[in-house]
DRENDO-1510 file (C-alpha; in Angstrom, 1 decimal, always signed):
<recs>
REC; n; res; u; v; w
REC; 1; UNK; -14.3; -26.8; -23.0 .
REC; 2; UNK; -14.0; -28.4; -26.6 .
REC; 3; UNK; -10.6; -28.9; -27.2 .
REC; 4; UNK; -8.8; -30.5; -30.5 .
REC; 5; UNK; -6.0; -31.5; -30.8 .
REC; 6; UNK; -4.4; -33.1; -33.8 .
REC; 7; UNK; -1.1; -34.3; -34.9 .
REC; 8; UNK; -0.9; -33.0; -38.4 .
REC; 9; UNK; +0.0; -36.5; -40.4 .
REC; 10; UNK; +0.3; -35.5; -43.9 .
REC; 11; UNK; +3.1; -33.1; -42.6 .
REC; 12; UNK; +4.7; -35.5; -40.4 .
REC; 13; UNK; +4.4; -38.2; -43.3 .
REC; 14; UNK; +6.7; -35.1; -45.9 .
REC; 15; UNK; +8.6; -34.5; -43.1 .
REC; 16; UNK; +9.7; -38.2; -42.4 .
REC; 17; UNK; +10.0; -39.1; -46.3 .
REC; 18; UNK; +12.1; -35.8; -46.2 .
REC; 19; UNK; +14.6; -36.9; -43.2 .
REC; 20; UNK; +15.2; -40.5; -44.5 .
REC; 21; UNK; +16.5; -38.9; -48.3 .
REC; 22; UNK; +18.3; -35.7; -47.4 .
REC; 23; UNK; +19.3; -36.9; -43.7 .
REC; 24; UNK; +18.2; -33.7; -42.3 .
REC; 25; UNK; +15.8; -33.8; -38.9 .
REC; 26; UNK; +12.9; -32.0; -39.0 .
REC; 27; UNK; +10.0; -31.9; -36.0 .
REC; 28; UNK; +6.9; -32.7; -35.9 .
REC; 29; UNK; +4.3; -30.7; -34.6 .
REC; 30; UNK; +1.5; -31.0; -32.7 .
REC; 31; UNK; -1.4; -28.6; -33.1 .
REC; 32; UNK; -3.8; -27.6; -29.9 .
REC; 33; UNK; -6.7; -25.7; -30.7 .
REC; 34; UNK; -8.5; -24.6; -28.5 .
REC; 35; UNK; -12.4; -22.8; -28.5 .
REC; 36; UNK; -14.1; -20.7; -25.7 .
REC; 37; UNK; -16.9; -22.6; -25.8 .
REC; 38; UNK; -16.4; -22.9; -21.8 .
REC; 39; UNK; -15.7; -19.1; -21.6 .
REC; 40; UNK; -19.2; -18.6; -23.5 .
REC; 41; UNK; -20.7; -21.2; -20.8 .
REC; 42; UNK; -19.6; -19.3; -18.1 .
REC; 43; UNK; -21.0; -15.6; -19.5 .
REC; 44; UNK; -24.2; -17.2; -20.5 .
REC; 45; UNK; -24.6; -19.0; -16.8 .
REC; 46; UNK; -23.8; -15.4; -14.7 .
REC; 47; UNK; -26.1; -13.6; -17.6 .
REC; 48; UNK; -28.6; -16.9; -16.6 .
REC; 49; UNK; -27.8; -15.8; -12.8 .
REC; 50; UNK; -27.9; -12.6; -13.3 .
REC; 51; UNK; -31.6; -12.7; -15.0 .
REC; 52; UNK; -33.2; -15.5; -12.3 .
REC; 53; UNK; -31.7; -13.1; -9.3 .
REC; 54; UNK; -33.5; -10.0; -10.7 .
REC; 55; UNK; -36.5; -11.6; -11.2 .
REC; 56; UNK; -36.6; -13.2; -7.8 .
REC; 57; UNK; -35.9; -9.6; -6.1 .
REC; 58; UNK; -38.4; -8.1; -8.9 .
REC; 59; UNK; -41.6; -10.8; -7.3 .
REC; 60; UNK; -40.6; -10.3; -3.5 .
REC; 61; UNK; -41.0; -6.3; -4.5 .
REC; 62; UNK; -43.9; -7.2; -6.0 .
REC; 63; UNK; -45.3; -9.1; -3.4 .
REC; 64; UNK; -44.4; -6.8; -0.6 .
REC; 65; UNK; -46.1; -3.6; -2.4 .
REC; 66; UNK; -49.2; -5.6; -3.1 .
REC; 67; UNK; -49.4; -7.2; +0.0 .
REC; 68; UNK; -48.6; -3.8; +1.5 .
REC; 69; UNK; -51.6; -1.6; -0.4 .
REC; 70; UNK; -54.2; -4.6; +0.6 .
REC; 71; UNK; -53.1; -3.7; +4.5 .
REC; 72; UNK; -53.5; -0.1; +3.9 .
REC; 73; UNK; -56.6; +0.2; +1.9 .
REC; 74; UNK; -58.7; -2.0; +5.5 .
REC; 75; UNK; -60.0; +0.4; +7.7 .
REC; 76; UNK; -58.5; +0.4; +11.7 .
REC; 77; UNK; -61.6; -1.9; +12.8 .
REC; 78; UNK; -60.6; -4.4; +10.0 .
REC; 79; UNK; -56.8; -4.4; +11.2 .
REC; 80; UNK; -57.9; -4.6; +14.8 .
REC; 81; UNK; -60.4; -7.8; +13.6 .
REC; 82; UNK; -57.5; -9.5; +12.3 .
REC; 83; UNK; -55.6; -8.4; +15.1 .
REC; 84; UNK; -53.2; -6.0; +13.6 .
REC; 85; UNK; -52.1; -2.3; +13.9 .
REC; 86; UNK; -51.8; -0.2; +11.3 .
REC; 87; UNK; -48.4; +0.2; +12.5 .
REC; 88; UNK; -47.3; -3.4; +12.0 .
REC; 89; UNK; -48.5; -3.1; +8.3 .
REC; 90; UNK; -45.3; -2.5; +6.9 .
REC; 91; UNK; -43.7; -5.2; +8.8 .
REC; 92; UNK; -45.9; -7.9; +8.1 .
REC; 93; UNK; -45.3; -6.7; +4.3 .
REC; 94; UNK; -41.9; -7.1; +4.5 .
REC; 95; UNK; -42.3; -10.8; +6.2 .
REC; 96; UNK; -44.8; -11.8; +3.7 .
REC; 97; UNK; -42.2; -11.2; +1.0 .
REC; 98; UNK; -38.8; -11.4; +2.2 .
REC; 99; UNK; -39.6; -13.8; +5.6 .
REC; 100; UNK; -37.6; -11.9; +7.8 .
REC; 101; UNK; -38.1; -9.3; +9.9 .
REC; 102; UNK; -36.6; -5.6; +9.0 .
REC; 103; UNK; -34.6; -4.2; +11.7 .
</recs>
């Protein structure tokens, strides 16, 4: 976070040349300003997140429906070669993209 803070010293410097020739007391301030540059940060990083999560789930899709229309598209003797049945094809989709069995 980008912070500032300054003591104002042309003020302070009226305000002190005041007090010594009227005797009154007057206080100085001190001004903190702040910016939400780590606000901004933290939006941008869970938009950044946000962005890298969906295209990670976006690829294993991808992945699993590709992989999945190569499985389909082989004949039961080309399954049974690689010694597969055309009802694992799903599953070994879904372990070829996500790396764990479904349940």
């Amino acid at each position: 976070m980008s912070t500032s803070g300054l003591v104002q010293l042309q003020h302070l410097l009226i305000l002190l040349l005041n007090e010594t020739r009227s005797g009154k007391r007057y206080m100085a301030y001190y001004n903190h300003i702040t910016t939400n540059d780590d606000f901004i940060s933290r939006i941008l990083g869970s938009a950044a997140n946000l962005l890298n999560t969906t295209i990670a789930r976006y690829e294993k899709h991808r992945i699993y429906h590709k992989t999945l229309r190569e499985l389909t598209v082989l004949s039961s003797r080309e399954l049974a070669d690689l010694g597969l049945h055309r009802t694992e094809v799903k599953r070994i989709a879904w372990e070829a993209a996500y790396g764990t069995p479904t349940s």
